[in-house]
C-alpha atoms as a printed R data frame, in Angstrom:
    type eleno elety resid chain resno       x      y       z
1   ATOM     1    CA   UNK     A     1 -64.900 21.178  -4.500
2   ATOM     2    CA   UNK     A     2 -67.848 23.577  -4.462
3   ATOM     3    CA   UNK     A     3 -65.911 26.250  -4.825
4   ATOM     4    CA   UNK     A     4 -63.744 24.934  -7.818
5   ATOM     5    CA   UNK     A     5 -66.749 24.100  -9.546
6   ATOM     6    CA   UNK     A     6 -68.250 27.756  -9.146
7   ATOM     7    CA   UNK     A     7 -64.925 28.852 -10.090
8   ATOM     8    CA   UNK     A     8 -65.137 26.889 -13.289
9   ATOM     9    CA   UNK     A     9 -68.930 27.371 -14.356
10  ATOM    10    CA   UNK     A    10 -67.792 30.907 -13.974
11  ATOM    11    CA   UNK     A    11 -64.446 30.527 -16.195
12  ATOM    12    CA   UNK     A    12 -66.610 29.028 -19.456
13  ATOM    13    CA   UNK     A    13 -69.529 31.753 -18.497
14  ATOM    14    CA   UNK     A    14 -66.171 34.782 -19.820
15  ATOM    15    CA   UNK     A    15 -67.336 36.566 -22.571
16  ATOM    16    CA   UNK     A    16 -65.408 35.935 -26.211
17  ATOM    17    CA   UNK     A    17 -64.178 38.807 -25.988
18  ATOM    18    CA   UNK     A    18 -62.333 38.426 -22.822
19  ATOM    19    CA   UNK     A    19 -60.226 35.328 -24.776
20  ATOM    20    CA   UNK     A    20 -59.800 37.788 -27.857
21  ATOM    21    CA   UNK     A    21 -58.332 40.214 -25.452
22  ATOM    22    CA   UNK     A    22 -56.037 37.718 -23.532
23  ATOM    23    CA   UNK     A    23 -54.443 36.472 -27.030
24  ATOM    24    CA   UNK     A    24 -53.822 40.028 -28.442
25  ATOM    25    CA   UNK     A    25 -51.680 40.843 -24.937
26  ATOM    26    CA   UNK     A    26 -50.199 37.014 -25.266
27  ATOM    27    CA   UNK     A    27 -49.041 37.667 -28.797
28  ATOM    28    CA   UNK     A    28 -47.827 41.881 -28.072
29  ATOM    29    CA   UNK     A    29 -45.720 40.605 -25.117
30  ATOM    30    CA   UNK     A    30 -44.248 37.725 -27.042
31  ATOM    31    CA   UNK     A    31 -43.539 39.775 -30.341
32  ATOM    32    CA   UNK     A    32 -40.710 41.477 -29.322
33  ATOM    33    CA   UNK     A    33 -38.932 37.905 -28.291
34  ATOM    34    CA   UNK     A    34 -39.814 36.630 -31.740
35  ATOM    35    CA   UNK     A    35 -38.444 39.672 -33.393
36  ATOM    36    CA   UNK     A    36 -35.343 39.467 -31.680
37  ATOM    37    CA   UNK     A    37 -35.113 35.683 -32.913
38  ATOM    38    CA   UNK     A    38 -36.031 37.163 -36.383
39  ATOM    39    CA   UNK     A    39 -33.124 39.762 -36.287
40  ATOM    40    CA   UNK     A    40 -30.450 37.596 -34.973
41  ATOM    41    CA   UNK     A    41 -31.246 35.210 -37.915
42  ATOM    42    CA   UNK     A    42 -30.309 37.873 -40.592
43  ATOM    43    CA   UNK     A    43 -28.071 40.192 -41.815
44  ATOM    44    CA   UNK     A    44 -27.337 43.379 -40.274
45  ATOM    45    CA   UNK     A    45 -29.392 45.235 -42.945
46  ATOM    46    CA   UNK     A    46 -32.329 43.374 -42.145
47  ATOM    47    CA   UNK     A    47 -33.264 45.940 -39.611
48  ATOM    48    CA   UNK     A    48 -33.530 49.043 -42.036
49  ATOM    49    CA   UNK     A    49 -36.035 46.987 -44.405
50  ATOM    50    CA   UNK     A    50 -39.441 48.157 -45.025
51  ATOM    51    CA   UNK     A    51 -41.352 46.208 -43.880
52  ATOM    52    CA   UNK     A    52 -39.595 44.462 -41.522
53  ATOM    53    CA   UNK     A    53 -39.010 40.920 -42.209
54  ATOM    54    CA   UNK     A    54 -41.163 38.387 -40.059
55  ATOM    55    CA   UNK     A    55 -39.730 35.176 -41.038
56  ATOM    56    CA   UNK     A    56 -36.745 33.105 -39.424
57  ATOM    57    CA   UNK     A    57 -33.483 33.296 -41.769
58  ATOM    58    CA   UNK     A    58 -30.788 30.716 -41.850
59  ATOM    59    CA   UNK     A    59 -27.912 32.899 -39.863
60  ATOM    60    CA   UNK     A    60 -28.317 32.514 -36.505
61  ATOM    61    CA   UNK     A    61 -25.479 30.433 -35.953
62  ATOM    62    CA   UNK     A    62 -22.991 32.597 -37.991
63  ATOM    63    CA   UNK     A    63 -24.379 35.579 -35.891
64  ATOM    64    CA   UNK     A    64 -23.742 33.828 -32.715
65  ATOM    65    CA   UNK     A    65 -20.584 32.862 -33.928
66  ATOM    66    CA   UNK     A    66 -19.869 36.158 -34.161
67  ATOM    67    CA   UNK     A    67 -20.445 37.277 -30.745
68  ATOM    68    CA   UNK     A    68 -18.684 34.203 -29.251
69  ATOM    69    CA   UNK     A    69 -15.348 35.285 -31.193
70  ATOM    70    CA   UNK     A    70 -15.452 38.895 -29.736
71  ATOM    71    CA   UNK     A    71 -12.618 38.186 -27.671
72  ATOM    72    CA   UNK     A    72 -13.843 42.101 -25.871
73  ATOM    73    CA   UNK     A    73 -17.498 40.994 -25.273
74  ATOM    74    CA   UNK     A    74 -15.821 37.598 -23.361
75  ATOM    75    CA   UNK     A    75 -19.500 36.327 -23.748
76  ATOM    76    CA   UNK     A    76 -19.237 32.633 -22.675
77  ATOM    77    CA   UNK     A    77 -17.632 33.596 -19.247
78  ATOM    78    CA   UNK     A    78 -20.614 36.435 -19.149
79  ATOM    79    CA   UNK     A    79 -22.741 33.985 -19.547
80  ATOM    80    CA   UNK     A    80 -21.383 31.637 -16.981
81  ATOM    81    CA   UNK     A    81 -20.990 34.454 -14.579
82  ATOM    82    CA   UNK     A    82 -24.983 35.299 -14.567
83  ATOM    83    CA   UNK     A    83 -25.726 31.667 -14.168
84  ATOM    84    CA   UNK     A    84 -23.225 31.273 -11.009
85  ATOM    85    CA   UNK     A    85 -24.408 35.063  -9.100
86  ATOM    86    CA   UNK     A    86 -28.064 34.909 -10.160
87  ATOM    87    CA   UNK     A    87 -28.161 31.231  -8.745
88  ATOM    88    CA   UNK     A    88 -26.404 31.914  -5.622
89  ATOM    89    CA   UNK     A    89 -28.482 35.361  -4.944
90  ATOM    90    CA   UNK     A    90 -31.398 33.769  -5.699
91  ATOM    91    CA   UNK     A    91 -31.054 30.793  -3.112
92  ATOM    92    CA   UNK     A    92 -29.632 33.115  -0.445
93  ATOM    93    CA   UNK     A    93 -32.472 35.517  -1.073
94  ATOM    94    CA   UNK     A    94 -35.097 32.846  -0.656
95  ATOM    95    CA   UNK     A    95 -33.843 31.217   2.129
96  ATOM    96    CA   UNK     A    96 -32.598 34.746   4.729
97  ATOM    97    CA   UNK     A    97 -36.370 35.898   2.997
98  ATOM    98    CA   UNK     A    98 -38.355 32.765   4.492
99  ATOM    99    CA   UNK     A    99 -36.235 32.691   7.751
100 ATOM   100    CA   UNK     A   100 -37.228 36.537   8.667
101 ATOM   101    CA   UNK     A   101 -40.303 36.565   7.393
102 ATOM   102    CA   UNK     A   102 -41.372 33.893   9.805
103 ATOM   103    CA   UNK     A   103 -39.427 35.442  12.637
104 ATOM   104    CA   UNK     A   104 -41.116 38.970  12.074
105 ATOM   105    CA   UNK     A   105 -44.316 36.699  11.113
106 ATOM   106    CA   UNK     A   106 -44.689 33.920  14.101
107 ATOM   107    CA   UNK     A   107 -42.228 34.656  16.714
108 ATOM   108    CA   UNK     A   108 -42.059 37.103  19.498
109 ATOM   109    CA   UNK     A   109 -38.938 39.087  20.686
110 ATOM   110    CA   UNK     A   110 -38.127 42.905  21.841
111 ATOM   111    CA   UNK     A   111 -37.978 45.198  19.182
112 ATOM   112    CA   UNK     A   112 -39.639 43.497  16.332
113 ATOM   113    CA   UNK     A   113 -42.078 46.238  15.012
114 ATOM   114    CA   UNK     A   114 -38.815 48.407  15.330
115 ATOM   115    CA   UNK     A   115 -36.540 46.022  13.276
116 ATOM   116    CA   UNK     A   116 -39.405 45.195  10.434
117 ATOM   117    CA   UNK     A   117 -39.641 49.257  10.258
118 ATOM   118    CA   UNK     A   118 -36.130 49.625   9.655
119 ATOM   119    CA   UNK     A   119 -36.301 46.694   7.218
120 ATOM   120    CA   UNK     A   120 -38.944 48.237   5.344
121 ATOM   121    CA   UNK     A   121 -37.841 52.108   5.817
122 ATOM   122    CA   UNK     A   122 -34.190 50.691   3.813
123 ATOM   123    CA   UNK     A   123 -36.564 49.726   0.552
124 ATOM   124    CA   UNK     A   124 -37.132 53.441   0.253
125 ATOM   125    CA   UNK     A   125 -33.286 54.264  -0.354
126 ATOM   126    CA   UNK     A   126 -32.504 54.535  -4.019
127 ATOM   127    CA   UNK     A   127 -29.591 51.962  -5.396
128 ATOM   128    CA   UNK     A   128 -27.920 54.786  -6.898
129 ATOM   129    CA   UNK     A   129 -27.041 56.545  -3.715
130 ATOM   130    CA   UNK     A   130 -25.335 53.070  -2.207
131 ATOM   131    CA   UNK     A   131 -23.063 52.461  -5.759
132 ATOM   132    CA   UNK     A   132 -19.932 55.146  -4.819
133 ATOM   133    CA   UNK     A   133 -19.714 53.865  -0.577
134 ATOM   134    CA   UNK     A   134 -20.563 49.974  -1.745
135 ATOM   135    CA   UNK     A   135 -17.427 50.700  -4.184
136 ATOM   136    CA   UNK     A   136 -15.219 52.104  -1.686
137 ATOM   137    CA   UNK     A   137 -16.738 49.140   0.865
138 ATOM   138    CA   UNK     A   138 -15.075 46.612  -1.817
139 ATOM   139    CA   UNK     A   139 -12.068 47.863  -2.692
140 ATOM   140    CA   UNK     A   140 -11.269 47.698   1.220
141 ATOM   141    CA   UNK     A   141 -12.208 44.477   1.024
142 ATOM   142    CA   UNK     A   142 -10.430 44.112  -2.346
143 ATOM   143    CA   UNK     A   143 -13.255 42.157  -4.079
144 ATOM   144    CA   UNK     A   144 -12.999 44.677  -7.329
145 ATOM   145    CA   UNK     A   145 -13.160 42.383 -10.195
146 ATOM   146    CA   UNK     A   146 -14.469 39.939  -8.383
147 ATOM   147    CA   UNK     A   147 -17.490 37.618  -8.255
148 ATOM   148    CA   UNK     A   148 -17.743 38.744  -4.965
149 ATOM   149    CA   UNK     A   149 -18.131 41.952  -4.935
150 ATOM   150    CA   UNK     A   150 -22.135 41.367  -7.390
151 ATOM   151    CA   UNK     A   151 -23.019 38.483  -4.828
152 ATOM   152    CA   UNK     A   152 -22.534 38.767  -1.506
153 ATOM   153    CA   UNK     A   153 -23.901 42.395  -0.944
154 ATOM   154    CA   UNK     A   154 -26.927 41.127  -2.753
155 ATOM   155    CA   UNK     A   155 -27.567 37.721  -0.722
156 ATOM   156    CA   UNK     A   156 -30.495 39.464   1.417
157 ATOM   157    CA   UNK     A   157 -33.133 41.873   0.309
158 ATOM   158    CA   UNK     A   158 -36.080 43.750   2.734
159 ATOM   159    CA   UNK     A   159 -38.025 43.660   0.045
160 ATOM   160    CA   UNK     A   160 -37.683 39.715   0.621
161 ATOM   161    CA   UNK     A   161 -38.188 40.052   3.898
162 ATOM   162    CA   UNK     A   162 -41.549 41.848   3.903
163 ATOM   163    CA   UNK     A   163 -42.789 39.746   1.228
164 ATOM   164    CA   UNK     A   164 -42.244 36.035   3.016
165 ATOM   165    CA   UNK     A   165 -43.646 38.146   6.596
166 ATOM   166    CA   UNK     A   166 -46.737 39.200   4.736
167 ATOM   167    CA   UNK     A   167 -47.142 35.334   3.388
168 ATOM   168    CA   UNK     A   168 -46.484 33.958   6.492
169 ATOM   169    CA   UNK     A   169 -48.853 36.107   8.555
170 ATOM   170    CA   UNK     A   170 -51.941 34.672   6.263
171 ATOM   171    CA   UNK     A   171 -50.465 30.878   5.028
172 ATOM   172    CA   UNK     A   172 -49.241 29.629   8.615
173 ATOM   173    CA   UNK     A   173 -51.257 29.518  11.471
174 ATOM   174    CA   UNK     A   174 -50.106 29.773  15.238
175 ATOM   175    CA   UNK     A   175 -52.151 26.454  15.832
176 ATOM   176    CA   UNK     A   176 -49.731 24.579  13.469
177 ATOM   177    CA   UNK     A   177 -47.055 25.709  15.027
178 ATOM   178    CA   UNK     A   178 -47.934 25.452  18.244
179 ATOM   179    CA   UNK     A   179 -48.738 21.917  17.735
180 ATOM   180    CA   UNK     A   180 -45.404 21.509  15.886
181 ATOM   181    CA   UNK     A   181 -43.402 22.393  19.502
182 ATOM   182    CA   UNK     A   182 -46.039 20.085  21.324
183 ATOM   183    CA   UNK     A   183 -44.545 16.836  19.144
184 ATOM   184    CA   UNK     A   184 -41.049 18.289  20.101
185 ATOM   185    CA   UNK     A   185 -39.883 20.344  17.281
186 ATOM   186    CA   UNK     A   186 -37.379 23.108  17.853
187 ATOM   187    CA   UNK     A   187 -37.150 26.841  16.167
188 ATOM   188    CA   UNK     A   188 -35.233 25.718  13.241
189 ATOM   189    CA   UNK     A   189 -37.535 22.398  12.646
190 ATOM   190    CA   UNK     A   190 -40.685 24.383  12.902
191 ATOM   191    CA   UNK     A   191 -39.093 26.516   9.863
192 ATOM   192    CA   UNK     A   192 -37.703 23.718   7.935
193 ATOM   193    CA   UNK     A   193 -40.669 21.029   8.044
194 ATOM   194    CA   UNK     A   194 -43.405 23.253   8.619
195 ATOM   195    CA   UNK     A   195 -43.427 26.735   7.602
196 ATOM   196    CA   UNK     A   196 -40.999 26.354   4.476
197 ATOM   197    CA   UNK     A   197 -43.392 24.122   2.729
198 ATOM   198    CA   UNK     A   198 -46.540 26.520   3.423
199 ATOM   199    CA   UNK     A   199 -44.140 28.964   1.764
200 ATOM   200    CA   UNK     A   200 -43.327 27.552  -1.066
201 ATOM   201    CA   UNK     A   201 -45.510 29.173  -3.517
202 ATOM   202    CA   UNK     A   202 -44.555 32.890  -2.271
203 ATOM   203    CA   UNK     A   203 -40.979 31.619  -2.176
204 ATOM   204    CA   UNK     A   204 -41.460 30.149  -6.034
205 ATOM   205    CA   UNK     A   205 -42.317 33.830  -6.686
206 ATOM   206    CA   UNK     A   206 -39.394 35.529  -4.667
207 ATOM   207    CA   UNK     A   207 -37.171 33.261  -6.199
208 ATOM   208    CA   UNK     A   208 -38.135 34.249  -9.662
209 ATOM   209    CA   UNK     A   209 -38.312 37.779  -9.132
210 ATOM   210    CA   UNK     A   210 -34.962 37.721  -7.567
211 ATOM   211    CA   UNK     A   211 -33.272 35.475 -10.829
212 ATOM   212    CA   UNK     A   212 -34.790 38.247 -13.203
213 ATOM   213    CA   UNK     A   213 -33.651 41.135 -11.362
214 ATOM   214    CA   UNK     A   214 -29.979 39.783 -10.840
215 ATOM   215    CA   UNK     A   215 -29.735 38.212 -14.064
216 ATOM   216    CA   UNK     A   216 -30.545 41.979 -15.620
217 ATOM   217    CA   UNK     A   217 -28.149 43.661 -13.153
218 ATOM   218    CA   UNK     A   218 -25.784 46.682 -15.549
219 ATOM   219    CA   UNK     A   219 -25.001 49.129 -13.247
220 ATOM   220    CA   UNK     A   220 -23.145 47.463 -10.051
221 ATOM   221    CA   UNK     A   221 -21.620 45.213 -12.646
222 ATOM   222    CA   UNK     A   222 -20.008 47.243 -14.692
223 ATOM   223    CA   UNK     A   223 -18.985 49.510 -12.625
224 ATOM   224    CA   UNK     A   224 -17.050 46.574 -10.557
225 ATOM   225    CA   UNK     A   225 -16.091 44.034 -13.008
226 ATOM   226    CA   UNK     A   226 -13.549 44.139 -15.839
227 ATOM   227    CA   UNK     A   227 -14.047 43.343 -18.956
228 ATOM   228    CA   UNK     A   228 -11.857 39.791 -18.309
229 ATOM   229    CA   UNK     A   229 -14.745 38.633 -15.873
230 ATOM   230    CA   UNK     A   230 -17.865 40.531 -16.938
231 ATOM   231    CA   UNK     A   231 -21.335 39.250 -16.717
232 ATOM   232    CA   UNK     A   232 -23.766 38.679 -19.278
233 ATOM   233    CA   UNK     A   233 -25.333 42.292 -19.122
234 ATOM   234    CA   UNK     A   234 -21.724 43.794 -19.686
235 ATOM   235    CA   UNK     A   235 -20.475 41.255 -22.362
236 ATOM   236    CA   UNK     A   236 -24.056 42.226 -24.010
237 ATOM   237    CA   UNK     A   237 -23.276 45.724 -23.976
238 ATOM   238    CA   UNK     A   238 -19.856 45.476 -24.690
239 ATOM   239    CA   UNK     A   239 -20.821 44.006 -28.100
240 ATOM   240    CA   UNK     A   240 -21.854 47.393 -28.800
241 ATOM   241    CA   UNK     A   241 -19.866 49.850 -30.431
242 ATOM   242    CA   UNK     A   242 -20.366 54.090 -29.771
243 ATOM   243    CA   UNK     A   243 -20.876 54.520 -34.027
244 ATOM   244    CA   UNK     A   244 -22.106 51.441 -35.123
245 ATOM   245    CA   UNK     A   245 -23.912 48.731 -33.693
246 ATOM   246    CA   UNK     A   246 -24.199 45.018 -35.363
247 ATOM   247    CA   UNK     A   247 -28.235 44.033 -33.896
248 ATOM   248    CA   UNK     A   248 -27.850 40.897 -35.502
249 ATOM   249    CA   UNK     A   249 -25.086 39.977 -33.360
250 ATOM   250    CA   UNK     A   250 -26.304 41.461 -30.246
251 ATOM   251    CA   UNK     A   251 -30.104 40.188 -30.797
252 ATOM   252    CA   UNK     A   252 -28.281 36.409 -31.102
253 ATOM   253    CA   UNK     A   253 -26.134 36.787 -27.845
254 ATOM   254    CA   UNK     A   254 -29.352 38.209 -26.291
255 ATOM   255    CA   UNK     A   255 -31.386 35.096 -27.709
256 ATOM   256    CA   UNK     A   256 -28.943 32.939 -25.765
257 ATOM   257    CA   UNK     A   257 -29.157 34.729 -23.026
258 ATOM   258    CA   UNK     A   258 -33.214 34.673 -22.352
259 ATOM   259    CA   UNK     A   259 -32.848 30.928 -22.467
260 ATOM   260    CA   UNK     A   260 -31.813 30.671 -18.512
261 ATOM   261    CA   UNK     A   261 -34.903 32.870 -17.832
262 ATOM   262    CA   UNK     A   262 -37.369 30.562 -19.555
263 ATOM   263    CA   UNK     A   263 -35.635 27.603 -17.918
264 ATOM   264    CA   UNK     A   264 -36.154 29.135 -14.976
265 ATOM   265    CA   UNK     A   265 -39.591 30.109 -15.395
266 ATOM   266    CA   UNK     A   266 -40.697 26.432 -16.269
267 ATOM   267    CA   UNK     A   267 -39.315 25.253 -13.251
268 ATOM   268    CA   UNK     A   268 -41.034 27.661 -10.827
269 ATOM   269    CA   UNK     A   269 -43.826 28.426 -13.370
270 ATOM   270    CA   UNK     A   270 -46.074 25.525 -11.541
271 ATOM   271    CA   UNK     A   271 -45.899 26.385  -8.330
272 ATOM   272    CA   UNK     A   272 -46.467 30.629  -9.608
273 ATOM   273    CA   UNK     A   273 -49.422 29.394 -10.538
274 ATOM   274    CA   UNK     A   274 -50.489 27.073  -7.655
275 ATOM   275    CA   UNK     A   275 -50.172 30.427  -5.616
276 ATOM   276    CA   UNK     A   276 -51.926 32.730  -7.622
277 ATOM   277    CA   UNK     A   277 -54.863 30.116  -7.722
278 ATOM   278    CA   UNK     A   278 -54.513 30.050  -3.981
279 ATOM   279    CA   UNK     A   279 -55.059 33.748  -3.610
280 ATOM   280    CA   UNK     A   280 -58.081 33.352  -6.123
281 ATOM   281    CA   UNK     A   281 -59.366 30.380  -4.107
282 ATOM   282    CA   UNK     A   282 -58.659 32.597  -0.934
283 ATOM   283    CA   UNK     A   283 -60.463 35.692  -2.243
């Protein structure tokens, strides 16, 4: 309680001028959203005027209309397809994260420091040098075209993994856990009842990282899927042409296709917070 209220006295003691500085970056990061919104409410032309228009027009729906009806762009089953992978990745990635983070973290076996420096030592391979064997890997498997082939390779990450270990070194102490095994708890109920929950606000953060980063995928997607089964990022780009590109369009498919991210950012937004306070509290 002392603390909180230290922490407080010291949040109404920030200068003015800190607030002033904290709306200006609010407002420049959300700008380009709202312009986007702005665009994909107009006409085509819209774009070229000087100045640019700032206002909300009345054609967002004939815009998104638009982009539904490109039968090329296939942007409802893009959509759908982000939802499905990003979801799937981003539970798998949270869950194999946690799991070997508190192995690497809390328990004791040959060869750990070994393992965790492979783990780590894999994070410092480019993508791009995996894209031409991963796409010979799946057409062995012959996942090409397939949901498959932009989910499963992606169900673990190191960077994951060090990220839960690091949390789990400070956020769970041995002395829990040891008196977790004294009631009679096994390995896998130590993980699920105790150390899962005192991860929870690194694994709110993993998790959203993880949704953003598959949801934004381009490269392994289009490179693998078709145009039949695309995901949103293809669809998106798909709706442009090499001579001429229709932004109104494109900005209203892209509109619809932020909406998952705030959704998804409410729901972890919370507990994001909760640890960052933590860390504050901590420091």
């Amino acid at each position: 309680m002392t603390t909180i209220s230290a922490g407080s006295r010291r949040l109404w003691r920030t200068s003015p001028l800190t607030y002033i500085a904290l709306i200006l970056a609010v407002l420049s990061s959300l700008y380009p959203l709202y312009y986007m919104f702005v665009i994909a409410t107009r006409s085509n032309d819209a774009i070229n005027d000087t100045p640019p228009p700032f206002t909300p027009a009345g054609a967002f729906g004939h815009n998104l209309g638009r982009a539904l009806d490109n039968e090329t762009a296939n942007l409802l089953q893009g959509v759908i397809n982000s939802i499905l992978v990003s979801s799937v990745v981003t539970v798998s990635v949270v869950l194999t994260g946690s799991l070997a983070g508190f192995a690497f973290a809390k328990l004791r076996f040959r060869g750990r420091n070994a393992l965790l420096l492979f783990v780590v030592g894999t994070m410092m391979v480019p993508t791009q040098l995996g894209i031409i064997p991963l796409w010979s890997l799946m057409q062995d498997f012959g996942w090409y075209d397939s949901l498959l082939a932009v989910t499963v390779p992606f169900m673990t990450s190191a960077f994951g993994v060090f990220m839960m270990r690091q949390y789990a070194s400070s956020a769970v102490s041995d002395e829990l856990i040891e008196a977790a095994r004294i009631d009679g708890c096994s390995t896998w109920r130590v993980y699920w009842n105790v150390v899962l929950p005192a991860l929870r606000p690194a694994a709110a953060v993993l998790g959203l990282l993880t949704f953003m980063q598959t949801w934004n995928e381009f490269v392994w997607p289009f490179a693998i899927l078709s145009s039949e089964n695309p995901t949103l990022q293809v669809s998106l780009a798909t709706l442009s042409y090499a001579y001429y590109t229709d932004y109104s369009m494109v900005f209203a498919a892209t509109a619809v296709g932020t909406v998952p991210l705030i959704v998804v950012f409410i729901l972890f937004g919370r507990q994001i917070i909760g640890g960052i306070m933590e860390g504050a509290v901590k420091a």
